[in-house]
Structures are given as structure tokens and as C-alpha cells.
C-alpha positions in Angstrom: 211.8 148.8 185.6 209.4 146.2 184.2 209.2 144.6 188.4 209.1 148.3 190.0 206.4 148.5 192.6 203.1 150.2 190.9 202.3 153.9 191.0 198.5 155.3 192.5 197.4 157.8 190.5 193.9 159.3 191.8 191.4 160.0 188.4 189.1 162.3 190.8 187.2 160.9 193.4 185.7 157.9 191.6 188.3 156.3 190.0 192.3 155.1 190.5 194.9 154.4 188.1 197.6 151.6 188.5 200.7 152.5 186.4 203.5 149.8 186.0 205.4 151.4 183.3 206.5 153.7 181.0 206.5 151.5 177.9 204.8 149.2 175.4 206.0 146.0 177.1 204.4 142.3 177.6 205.6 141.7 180.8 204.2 145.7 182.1 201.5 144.2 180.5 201.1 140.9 182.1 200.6 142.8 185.2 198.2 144.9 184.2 196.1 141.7 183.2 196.6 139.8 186.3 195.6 142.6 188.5 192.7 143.1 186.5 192.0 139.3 186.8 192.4 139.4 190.7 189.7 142.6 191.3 187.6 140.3 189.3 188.3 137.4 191.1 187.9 139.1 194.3 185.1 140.9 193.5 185.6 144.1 195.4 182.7 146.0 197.0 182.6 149.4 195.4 184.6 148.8 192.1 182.3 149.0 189.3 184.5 149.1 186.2 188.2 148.2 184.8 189.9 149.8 181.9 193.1 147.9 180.9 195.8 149.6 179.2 199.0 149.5 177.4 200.7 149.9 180.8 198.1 150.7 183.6 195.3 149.9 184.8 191.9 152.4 185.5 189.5 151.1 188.2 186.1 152.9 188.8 184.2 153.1 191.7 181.5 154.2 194.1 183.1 157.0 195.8 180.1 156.3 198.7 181.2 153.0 199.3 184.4 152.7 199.0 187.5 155.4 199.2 190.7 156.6 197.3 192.9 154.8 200.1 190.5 151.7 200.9 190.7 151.2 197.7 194.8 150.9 197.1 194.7 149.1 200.6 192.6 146.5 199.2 195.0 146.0 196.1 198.1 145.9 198.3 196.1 143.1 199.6 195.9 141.2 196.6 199.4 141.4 195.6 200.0 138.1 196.4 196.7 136.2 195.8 196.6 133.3 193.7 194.9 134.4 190.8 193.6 132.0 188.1 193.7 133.1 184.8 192.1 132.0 181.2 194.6 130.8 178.7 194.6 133.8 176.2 193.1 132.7 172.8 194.2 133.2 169.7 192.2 134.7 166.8 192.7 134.2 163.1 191.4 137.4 160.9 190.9 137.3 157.8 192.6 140.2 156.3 192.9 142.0 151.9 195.9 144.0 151.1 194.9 144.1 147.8 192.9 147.4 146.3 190.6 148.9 147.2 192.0 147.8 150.4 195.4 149.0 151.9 194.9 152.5 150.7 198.1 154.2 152.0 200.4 150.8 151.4 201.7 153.3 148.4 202.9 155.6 151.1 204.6 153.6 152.9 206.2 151.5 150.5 207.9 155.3 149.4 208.5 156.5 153.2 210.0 153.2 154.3 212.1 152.0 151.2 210.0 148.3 151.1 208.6 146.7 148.4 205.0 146.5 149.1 204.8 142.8 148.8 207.5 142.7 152.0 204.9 144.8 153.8 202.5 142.9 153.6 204.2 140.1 154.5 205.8 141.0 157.4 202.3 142.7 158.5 200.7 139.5 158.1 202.9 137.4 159.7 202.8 138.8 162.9 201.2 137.5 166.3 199.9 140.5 168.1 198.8 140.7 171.4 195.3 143.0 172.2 196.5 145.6 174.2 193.7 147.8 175.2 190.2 149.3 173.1 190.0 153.1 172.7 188.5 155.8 171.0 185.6 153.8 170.0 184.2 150.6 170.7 186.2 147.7 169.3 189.6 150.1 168.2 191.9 147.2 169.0 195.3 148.0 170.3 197.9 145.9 169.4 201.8 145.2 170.3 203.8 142.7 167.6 204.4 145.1 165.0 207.4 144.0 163.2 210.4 146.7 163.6 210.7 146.8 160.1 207.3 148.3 160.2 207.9 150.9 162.7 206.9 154.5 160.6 206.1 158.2 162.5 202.6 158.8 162.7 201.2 161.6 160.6 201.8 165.4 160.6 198.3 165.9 159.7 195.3 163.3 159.8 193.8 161.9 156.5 190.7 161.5 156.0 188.9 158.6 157.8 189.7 154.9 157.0 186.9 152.4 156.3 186.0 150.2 159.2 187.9 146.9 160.0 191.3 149.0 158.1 194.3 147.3 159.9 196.8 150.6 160.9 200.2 151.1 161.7 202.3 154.0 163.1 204.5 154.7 166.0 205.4 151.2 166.1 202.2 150.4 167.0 199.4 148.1 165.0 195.6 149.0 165.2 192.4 147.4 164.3 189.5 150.5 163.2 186.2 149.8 164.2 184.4 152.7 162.6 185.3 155.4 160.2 187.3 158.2 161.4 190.6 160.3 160.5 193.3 158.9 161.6 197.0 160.1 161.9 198.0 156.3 160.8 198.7 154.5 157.9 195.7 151.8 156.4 197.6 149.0 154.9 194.8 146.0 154.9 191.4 145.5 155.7 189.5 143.0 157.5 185.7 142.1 157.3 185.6 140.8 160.5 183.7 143.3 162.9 185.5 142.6 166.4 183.3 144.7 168.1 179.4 144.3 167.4 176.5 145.1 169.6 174.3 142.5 168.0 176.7 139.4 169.5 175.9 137.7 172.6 180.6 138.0 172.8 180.0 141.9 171.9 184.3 142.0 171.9 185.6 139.5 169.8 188.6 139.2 171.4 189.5 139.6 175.1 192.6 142.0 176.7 195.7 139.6 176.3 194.6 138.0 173.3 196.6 137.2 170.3 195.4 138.2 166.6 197.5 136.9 163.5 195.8 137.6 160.0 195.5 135.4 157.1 195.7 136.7 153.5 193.0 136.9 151.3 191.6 138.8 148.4 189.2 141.3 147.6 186.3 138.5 146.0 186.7 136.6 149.4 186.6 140.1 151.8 183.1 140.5 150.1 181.8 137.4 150.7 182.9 137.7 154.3 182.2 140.9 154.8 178.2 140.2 153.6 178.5 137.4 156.0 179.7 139.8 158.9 177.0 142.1 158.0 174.7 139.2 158.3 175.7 138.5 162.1 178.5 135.7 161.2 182.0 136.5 163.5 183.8 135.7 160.4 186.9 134.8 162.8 188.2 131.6 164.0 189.6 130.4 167.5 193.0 128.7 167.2 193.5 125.1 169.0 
């Protein structure tokens, strides 16, 4: 039940996750934002980290300051605080489905029965929401994948995808940030680095975010992606 009343679960003696689902939802995932917006907002003594998540939130803290139970007391305190939070932005990525790029769009063209022209489109016609980072800094998580879209992850891993490669499987979407093997399928590229330790905004995008991508080919992902190398975000901010 997307309203049913969160679940405690203790990560050791240092940290707490908040559960409010079982599935890949934006409302589950509303609440995981807004409770991570009211710890920071209320700035509680002890809590030294958040980790969003699909459906849950991980909070760390200072096991000599603060405890297991003080800590779910104080959230059962903010349950009903008035929390203020930033209108999510949305980001516009630049993004080449055309070869090199894309390299498994061959795949799944055969595994789902589309041409590979419908893939694309639907792919990039998208809004997705950013879900959570894992693995490595700046894998983006997203929800929005088209149904259409929706193909089983890998039996075995391939070999890893290029940075920036925009992924599907499990009726998920992904962003890579660095190369690694990857049980999903690469259909695009983008040369926009949404993690990079050189920017003052390290993470392009914030949790709750939108992304869409906008089409362009391989003589304009070089240019961009020499200007990302360069230090240039290569993204824009939608009005």
C-alpha cells in the first residue's frame, strides 16, 4: 500500500532504514524525498548522512549521540511537519543512438520484435524521474521507461559499457557513469558527465529530478563530449 505506515529496519548500530514500499512507484517515492527533505530541514543532532532510494530511505548516524529508537522517535516527530521543498528541475541530455553508440540496440531490436528506429524513439521521448545513485558515483536511477521497453536483464554480464551509455532492463532506465559490465542493455550514449568531481554541483541532477534526452548524432556527441571533458556540464535546465 503506497500510504501504509513506514517500516524501521536497523542497518547495525549506525544506521536506520525507512521502507515505504515494495515497488518502483512515484508516490513511495515522493515520500522517501519528503522525509529526506524534513531530516534536512530539521537538522537532526546525530544524523550525518541520507541515502535515498527507489523505495526507502537509509539514514546514518553517530551511534554516541544519538540511538536506534531516539532516532525513529524523532521521525515519528516529523510526520507532520511542514516541509518545504525545491521544485524538481528538469534536465535536458543530450543523447546518440547512432554507431558507435547504442551498441546492444541490435539485441534488442531481435529480443523485443521493434524496429530500432521505434526504440529509440520511445527511449527518447521519455521524462524520467532520478531515482537513486548506486554502484558508483553518478549511476543514475531512473523510473519512466516506456512499457514497451520493458526487456529481462541479462543471464550473463557483457562486457563493460562506455561511460555516459543510457541502459535499460528490468523495466528500469540507467545512466553509467564509468565503465563496467553490466547485465543491461546500452542503447544510447550521452556526453554529458552527471557526476564530476571537478564541479562546484559535483551531481548534476538532484533525487526527484526529471531527465528527458534530445537526439543527436555522433559529429555533435564529440564536440560535446570534448567540451565535457573540458569542464562544460553539457546539460541544460528546463524553464
Amino acid at each position: 500500500m503506497k500510504n501504509a505506515a513506514p517500516r524501521y529496519l536497523p542497518a547495525g548500530e549506525s544506521a536506520l532504514v525507512v521502507e515505504f514500499g515494495q515497488a518502483i512507484d512515484p508516490a513511495i517515492h515522493d515520500r522517501v524525498v519528503a522525509l529526506d527533505a524534513a531530516i534536512a530541514q530539521a537538522e537532526l543532532a546525530g544524523v550525518s548522512e541520507t541515502v535515498p532510494t527507489y523505495r526507502s530511505l537509509m539514514i546514518h548516524f553517530d551511534p554516541r549521540r544519538l540511538t536506534t529508537q531516539g532516532l525513529i522517535e524523532a521521525l515519528a516527530g516529523l510526520k507532520d511537519a511542514e516541509v518545504t521543498r525545491a521544485r524538481p528541475r528538469r534536465w535536458r541530455l543530450p543523447a546518440c543512438y547512432d554507431p558507435p553508440h547504442g551498441e546492444d540496440l541490435a539485441e534488442v531490436e531481435a529480443i523485443l520484435g521493434l524496429p530500432r528506429e521505434r526504440i529509440v524513439a520511445l527511449h527518447a521521448s521519455a521524462v524520467y524521474r532520478v531515482y537513486m545513485y548506486g554502484f558508483a558515483p553518478g549511476f543514475t536511477f531512473l523510473g519512466g521507461l516506456p512499457a514497451a521497453l520493458t526487456i529481462a536483464r541479462r543471464a550473463a554480464p557483457r562486457a563493460p559499457a562506455p561511460p555516459g551509455s543510457l541502459l535499460i532492463a528490468g523495466g528500469q532506465a540507467l545512466v553509467a557513469s564509468v565503465a563496467m559490465p553490466t547485465g543491461w542493455y546500452a542503447v544510447g550514449r550521452t556526453p554529458v558527465k552527471i557526476f564530476d568531481a571537478r564541479r562546484e554541483r559535483r551531481f548534476l541532477a538532484d533525487i526527484g529530478d526529471e531527465l528527458v534526452f534530445e537526439r543527436i548524432d555522433p559529429a555533435a556527441f564529440d564536440a560535446l563530449s570534448a567540451a565535457a571533458e573540458a569542464g562544460d556540464a553539457g546539460a541544460l535546465e528546463e524553464a
